[in-house]
C-alpha positions as a Markdown table, in Angstrom:
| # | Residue | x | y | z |
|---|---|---|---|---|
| 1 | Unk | 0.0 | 0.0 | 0.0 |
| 2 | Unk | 1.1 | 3.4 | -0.6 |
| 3 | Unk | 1.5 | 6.3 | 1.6 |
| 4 | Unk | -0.6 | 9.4 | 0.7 |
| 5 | Unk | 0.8 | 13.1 | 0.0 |
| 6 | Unk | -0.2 | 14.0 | 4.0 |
| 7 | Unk | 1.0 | 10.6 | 5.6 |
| 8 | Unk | 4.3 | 11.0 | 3.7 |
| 9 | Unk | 4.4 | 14.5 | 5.2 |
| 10 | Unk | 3.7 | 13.3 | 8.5 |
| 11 | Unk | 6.2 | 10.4 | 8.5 |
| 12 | Unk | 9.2 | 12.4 | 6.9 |
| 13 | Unk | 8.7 | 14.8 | 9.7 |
| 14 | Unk | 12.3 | 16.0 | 9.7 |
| 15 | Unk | 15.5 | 15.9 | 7.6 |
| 16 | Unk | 16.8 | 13.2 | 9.9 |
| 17 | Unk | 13.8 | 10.6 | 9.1 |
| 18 | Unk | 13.9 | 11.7 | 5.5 |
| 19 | Unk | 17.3 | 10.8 | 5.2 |
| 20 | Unk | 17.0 | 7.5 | 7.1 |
| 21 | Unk | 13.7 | 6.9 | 5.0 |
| 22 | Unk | 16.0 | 7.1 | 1.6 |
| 23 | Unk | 18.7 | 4.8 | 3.7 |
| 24 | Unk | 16.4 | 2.4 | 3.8 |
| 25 | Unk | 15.4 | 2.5 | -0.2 |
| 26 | Unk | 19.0 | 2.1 | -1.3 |
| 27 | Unk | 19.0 | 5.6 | -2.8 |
| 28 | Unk | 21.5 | 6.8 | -0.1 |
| 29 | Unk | 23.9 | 5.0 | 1.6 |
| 30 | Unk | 24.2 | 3.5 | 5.0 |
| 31 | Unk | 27.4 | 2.9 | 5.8 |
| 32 | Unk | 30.6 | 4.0 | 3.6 |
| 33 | Unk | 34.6 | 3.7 | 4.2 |
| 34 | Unk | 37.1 | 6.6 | 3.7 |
| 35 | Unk | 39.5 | 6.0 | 0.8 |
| 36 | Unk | 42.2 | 4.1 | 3.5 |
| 37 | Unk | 39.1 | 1.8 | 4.3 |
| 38 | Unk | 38.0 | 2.5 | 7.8 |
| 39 | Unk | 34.2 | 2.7 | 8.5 |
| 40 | Unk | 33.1 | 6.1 | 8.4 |
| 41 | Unk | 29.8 | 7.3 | 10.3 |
| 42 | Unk | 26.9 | 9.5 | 9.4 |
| 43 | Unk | 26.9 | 13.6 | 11.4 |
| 44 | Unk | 24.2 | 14.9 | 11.1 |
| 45 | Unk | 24.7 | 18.7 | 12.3 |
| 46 | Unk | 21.7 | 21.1 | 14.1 |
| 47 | Unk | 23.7 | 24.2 | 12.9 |
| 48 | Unk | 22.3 | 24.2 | 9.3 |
| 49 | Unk | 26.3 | 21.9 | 7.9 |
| 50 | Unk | 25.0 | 19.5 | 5.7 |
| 51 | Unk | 25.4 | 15.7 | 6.3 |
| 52 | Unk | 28.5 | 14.5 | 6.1 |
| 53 | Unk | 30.1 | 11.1 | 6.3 |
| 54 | Unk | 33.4 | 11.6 | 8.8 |
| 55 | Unk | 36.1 | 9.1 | 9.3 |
| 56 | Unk | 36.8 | 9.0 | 13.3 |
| 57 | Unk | 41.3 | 7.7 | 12.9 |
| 58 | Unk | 43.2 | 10.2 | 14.0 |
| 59 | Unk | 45.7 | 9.3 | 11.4 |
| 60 | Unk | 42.3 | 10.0 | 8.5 |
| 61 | Unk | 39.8 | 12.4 | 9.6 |
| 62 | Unk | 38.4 | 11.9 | 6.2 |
| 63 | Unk | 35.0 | 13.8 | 5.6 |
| 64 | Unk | 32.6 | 13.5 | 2.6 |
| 65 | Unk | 29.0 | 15.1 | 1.7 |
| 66 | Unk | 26.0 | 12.4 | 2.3 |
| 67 | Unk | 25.0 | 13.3 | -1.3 |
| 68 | Unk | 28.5 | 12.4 | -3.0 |
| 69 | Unk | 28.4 | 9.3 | -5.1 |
| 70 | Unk | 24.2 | 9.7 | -5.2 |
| 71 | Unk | 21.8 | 11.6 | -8.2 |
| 72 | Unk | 21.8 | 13.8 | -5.1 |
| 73 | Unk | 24.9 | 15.6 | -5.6 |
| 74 | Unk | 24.9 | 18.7 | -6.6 |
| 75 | Unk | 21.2 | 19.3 | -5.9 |
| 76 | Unk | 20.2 | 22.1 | -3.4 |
| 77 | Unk | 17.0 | 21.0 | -2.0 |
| 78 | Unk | 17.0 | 19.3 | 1.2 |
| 79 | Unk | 16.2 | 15.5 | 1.6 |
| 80 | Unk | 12.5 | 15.9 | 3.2 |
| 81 | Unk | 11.6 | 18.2 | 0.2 |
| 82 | Unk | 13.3 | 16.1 | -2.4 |
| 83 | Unk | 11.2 | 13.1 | -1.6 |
| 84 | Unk | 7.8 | 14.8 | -1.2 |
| 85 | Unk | 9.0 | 16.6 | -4.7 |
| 86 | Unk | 9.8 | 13.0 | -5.8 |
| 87 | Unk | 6.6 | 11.6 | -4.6 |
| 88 | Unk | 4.5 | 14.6 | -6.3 |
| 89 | Unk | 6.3 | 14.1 | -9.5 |
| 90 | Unk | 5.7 | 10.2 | -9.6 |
| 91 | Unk | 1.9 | 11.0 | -8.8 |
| 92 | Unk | 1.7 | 14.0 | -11.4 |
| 93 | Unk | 1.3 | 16.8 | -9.0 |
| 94 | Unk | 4.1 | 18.7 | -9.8 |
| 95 | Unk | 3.1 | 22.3 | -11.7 |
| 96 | Unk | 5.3 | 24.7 | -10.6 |
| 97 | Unk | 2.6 | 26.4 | -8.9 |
| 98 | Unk | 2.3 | 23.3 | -6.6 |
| 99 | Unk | 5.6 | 23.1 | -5.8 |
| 100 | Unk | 6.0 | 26.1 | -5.0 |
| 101 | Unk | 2.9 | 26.3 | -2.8 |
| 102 | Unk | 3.5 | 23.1 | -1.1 |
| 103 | Unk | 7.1 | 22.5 | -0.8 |
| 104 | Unk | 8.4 | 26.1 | -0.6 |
| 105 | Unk | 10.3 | 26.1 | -4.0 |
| 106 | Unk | 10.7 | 29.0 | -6.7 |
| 107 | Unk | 9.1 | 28.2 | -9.8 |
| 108 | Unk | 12.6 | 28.2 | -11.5 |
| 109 | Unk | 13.6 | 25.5 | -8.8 |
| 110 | Unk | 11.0 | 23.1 | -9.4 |
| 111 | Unk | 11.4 | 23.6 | -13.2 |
| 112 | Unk | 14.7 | 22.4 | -12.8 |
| 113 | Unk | 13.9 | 19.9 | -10.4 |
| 114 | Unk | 11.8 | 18.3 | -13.2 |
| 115 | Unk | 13.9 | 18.2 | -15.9 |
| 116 | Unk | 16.4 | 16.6 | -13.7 |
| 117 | Unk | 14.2 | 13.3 | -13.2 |
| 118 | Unk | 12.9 | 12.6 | -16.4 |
């Protein structure tokens, strides 16, 4: 069964369960290891830094963006807004007018945003 527009809202009620929500479809990924190989883990920052994956040896200290290496990189919008623009799309709800009533983006932004999925 799928979720509806307003139960997806209400389930992807913040970045952090958005993210985990596109863990869990494969589209990000949940777990990655630093170019020497050690396991890096997931911060997720409250001061507005975006995600990053950070390798904890001293001797690394690696750090790279939660979208590298996903048809994330490189776009602006954050996770939660991506799926429900996702979602929208996939159900044909996406005029810009929509979008940028319901999920706060410019027209030019959700013009974008759909040429990049087709």
């Amino acid at each position: 069964m799928t979720a509806s527009f307003r139960e997806l809202c209400t389930r992807l009620s913040d970045e952090d369960t958005a993210i985990r929500f596109l863990q869990e479809k494969g589209i990000l990924h949940q777990q990655r290891l630093c170019t020497r190989g050690h396991a890096m883990k997931l911060t997720v920052e409250r001061n507005g830094k975006a995600p990053r994956w950070r390798c904890r040896k001293a001797e690394c200290k690696t750090e790279v963006s939660l979208r590298t290496g996903t048809w994330f990189e490189g776009l602006k919008l954050d996770f939660r807004t991506a799926v429900l623009f996702i979602y929208s799309w996939s159900n044909d709800y996406c005029s810009t007018k929509f979008c940028s009533k319901e999920l706060g983006s410019t027209a030019i932004a959700s013009a974008y945003g759909n040429n990049s999925y087709r």
